[in-house]
C-alpha positions as CSV (number, residue, x, y, z in Angstrom):
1,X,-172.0,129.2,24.6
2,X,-168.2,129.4,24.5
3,X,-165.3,131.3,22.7
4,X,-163.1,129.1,21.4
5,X,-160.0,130.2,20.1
6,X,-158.0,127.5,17.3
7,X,-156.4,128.0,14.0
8,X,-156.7,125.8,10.6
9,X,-153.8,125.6,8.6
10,X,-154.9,124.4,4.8
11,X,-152.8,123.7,1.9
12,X,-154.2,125.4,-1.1
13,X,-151.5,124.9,-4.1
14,X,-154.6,123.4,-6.2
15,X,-156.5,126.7,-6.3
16,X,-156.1,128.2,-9.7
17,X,-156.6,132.2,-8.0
18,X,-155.2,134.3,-5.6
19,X,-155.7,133.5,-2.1
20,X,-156.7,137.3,-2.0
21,X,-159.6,136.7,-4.1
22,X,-161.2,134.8,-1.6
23,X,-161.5,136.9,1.3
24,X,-164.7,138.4,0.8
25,X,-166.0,134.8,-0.2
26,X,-164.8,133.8,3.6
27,X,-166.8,136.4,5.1
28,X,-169.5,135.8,3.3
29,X,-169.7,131.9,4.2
30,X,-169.3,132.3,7.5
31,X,-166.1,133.1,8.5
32,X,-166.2,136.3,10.1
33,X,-165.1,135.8,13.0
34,X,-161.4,134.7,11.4
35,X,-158.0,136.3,11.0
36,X,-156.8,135.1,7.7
37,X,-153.2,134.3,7.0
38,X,-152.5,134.0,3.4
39,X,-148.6,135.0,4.0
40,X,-147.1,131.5,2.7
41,X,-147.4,131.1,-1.3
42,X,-149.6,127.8,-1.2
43,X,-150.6,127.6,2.6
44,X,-153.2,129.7,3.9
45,X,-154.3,129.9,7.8
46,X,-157.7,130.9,9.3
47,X,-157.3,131.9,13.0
48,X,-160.8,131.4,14.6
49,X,-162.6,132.6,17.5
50,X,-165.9,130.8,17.5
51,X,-168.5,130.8,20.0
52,X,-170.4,127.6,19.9
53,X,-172.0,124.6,22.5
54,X,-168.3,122.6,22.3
55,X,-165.3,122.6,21.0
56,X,-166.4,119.8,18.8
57,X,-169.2,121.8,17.3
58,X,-166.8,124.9,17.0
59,X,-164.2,123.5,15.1
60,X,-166.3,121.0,13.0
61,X,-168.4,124.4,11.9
62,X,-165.8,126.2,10.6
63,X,-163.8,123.2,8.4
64,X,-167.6,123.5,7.1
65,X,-167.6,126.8,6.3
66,X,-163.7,126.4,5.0
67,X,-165.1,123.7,2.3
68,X,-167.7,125.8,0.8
69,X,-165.3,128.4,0.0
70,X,-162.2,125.8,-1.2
71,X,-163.4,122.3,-1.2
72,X,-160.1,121.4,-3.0
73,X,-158.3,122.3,-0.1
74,X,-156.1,120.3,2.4
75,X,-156.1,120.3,6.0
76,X,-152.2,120.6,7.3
77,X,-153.3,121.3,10.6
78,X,-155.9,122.0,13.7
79,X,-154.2,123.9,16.3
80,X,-153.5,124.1,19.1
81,X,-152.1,120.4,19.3
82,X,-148.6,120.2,19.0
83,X,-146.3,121.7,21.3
84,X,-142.7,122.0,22.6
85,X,-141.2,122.9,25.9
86,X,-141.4,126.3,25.1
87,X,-144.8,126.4,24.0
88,X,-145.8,124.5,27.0
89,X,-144.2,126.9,29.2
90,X,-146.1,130.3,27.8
91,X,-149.5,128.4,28.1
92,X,-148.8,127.6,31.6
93,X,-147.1,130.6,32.5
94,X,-144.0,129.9,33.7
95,X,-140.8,129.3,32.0
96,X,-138.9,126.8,30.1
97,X,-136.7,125.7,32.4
98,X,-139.4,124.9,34.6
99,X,-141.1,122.3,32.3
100,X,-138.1,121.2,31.3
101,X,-137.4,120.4,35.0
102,X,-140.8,118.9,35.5
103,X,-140.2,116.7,32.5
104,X,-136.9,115.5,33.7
105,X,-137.9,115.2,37.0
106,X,-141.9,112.8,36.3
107,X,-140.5,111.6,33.0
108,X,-141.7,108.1,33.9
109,X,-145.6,109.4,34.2
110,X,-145.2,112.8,32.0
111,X,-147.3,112.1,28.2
112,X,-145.1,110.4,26.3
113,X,-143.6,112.8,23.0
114,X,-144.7,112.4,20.0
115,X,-141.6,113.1,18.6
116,X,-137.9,113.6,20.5
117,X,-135.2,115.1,18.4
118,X,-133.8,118.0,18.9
119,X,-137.1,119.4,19.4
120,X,-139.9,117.4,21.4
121,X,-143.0,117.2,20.9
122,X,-146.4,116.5,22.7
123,X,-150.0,116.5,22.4
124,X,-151.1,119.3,23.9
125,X,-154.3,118.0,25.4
126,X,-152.0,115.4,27.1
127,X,-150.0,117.5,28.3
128,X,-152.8,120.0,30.0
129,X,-154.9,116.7,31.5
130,X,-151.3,115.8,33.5
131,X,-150.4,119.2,34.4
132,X,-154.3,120.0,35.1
133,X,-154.2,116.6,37.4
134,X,-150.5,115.3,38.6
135,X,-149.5,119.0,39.1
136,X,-152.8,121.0,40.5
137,X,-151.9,123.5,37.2
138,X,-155.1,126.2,36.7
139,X,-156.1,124.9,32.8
140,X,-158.5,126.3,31.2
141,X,-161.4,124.1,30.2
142,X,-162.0,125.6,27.1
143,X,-158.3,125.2,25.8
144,X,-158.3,121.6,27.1
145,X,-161.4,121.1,24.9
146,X,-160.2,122.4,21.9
147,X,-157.1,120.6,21.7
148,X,-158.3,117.3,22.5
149,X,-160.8,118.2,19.4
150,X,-157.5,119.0,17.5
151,X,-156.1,116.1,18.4
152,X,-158.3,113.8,17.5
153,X,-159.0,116.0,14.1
154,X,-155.0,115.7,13.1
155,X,-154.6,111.8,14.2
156,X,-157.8,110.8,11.8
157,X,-156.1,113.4,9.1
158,X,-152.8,111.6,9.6
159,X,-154.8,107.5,9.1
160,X,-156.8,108.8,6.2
161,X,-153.3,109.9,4.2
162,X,-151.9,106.5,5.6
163,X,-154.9,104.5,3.8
């Protein structure tokens, strides 16, 4: 079994009580092993450390134990999956400039953004997988895991709000 660490952000404006009223409910389903942000009126965040078989398995479990708490609610977002430079740079351990300076330099076989602006922003699974194999970078397997599983969690959130 492995510790995987991710965070679900839900939106919860449908809830007719206090996020406050449901922490002991959260505990009690399951999700003990959560931080709970409820900071944001509307939002609330559930920072998990779950040991499970896979990521998969891990994440999967605790949308589960989410829903029997607040089936109304929405799924914003499984983290970690998008990133910026910066963001990039504190996984990996080194600094901004340096990714930036990677980026510039292997643009042509770097993951392609998901968004450019004035902020970019990748996948971070993609991103890991290249640094892991172009640039010999020490990823850890579990991360890599999880965020594929993120991924793949917020493109089929993103289709079923397109249907």
């Amino acid at each position: 079994m492995i510790d995987y660490d991710f965070t679900l952000k839900f939106d919860i404006t449908s809830l007719e009580c206090e996020p406050e009223s449901l922490l002991d409910q959260f505990y009690e389903a399951g999700c003990d092993d959560a931080i709970i942000g409820i900071g944001r009126p509307g939002r609330i965040a559930l920072n998990f450390t779950r040991e499970a078989r896979s990521a998969l398995e891990a994440v999967s479990s605790a949308l589960k134990d989410v829903n029997k708490i607040i089936p109304k609610a929405k799924l914003i977002e499984a983290t970690p999956d998008f990133v910026g430079l910066t963001d990039i740079a504190d996984i990996l351990g080194c600094s901004r400039q340096n990714i930036s300076n990677i980026y510039i330099k292997y643009q042509s076989t770097f993951p392609s953004p998901i968004h450019e602006g004035s902020i970019t922003i990748w996948h971070l699974a993609k991103v890991l997988l290249w640094f892991k194999e172009k640039e010999n970078y020490k990823v850890e397997d579990s991360l890599l895991e999880v965020s594929e599983t993120n991924m793949k969690i917020n493109l089929d959130r993103q289709v079923l709000e397109a249907a």
